[in-house]
N, C-alpha and C positions, 0 to 999 in steps of 0.2 A: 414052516415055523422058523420065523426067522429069531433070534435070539444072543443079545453080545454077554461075553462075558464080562465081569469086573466090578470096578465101584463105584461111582458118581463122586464128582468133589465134596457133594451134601456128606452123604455116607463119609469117608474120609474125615470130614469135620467135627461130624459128632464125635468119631471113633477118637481122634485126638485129644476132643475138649473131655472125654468120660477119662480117658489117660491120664490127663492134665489135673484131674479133681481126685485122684487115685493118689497120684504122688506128690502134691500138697497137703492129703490127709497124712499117708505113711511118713514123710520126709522128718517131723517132729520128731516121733518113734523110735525112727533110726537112729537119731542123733542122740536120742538120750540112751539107746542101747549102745552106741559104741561110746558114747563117756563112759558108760558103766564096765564096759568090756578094761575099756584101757586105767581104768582104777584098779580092778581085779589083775592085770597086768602088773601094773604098778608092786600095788600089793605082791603079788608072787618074786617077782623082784625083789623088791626087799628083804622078806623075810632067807630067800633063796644067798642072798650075797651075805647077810650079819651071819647066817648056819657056815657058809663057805668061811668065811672070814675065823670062826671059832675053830674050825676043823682044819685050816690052815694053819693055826696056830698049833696044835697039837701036831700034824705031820710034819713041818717046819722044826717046830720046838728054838720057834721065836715071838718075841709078842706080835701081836696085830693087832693094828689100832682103823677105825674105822669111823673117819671124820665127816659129819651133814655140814652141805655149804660151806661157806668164806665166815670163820668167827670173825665175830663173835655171833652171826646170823642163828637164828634160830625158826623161824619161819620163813612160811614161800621157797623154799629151797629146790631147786629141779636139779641137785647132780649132788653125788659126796664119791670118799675114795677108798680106799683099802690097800692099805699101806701095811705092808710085813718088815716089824722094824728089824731086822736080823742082828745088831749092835745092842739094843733096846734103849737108845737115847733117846731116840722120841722124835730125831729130826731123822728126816729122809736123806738119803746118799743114793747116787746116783747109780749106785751098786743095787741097791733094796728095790724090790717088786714095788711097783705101786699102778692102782685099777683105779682108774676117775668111769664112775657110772654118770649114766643121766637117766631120768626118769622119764617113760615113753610123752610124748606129746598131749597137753593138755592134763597135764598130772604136776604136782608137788607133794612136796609137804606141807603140810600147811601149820606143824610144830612140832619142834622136839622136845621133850620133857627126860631129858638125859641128866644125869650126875656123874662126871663133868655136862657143864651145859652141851655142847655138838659131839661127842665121839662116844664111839666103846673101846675100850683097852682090854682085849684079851690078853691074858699070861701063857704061859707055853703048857698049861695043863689046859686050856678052854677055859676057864675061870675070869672072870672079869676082877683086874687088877686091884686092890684092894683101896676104896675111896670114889671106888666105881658102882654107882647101886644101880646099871638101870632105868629104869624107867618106861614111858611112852614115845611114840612114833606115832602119828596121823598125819593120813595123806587123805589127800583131797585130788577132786577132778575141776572141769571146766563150769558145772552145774553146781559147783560148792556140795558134793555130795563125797561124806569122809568115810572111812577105815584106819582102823589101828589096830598095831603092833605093840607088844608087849615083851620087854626083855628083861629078864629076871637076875639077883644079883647074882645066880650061877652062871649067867651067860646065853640063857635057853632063851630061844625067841619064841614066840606063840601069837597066834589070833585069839583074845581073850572070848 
């Protein structure tokens, strides 16, 4: 009984080309599961750093103000900051904390619907500064697929 082990190049080929049609079907899949991943990211982000930002202002017991993009910018934005105005003028010193975020890759916003138009101005209660109502946050992925955020004139952010 004579008998070799292994595979023949045939064999081999097939085995590649069924691979090949394997991860051409899933490849699509993928890619819209991780845009969705990194939106939900996104998302957590956000809502994670305006609660930090409220609650810094309360343990601080300075305002914090929390700017989207370069004003007058109000859409497509991928980064804002979180500035603890500890003075409460409103401009930054080189004294004052300040956090520049960016939003994970393949993520924006894709509008802010704030009053002021780009920021929140917490007061040293958590309170959003009076003349400050709030509003929306949507952020978007690579697939134009949104979420939003909702911040109330108390200051409270939520997924609506």
């Amino acid at each position: 009984m004579s008998g070799t082990r292994g595979f023949s190049l045939i064999e081999l080929m097939y085995a590649l080309i069924i691979a090949g049609i394997f991860l051409a079907i899933t490849m699509p899949g993928f890619s819209k599961f991780r845009a969705s991943q990194q939106l939900k990211q996104a998302n957590a982000q956000v809502l994670q750093d305006v609660r930090r930002a409220r609650q810094l202002a309360i343990t601080r017991r300075a305002p914090v103000i929390v700017r989207f993009g370069t004003p007058p910018s109000i859409s497509n934005i991928t980064s804002y900051t979180i500035h603890v105005d500890t003075n409460g003028d409103g401009v930054r010193q080189a004294s004052e904390m300040l956090t520049v975020r960016n939003l994970p890759n393949g993520t924006r916003l894709s509008a802010v619907t704030l009053t002021p138009t780009d920021s929140l101005k917490f007061d040293v209660s958590g309170l959003l500064f009076a003349g400050t109502t709030g509003g929306r946050i949507t952020l978007a992925n690579s697939l134009n697929r949104r979420d939003t955020l909702m911040v109330s004139a108390a200051g409270v952010c939520y997924q609506p």
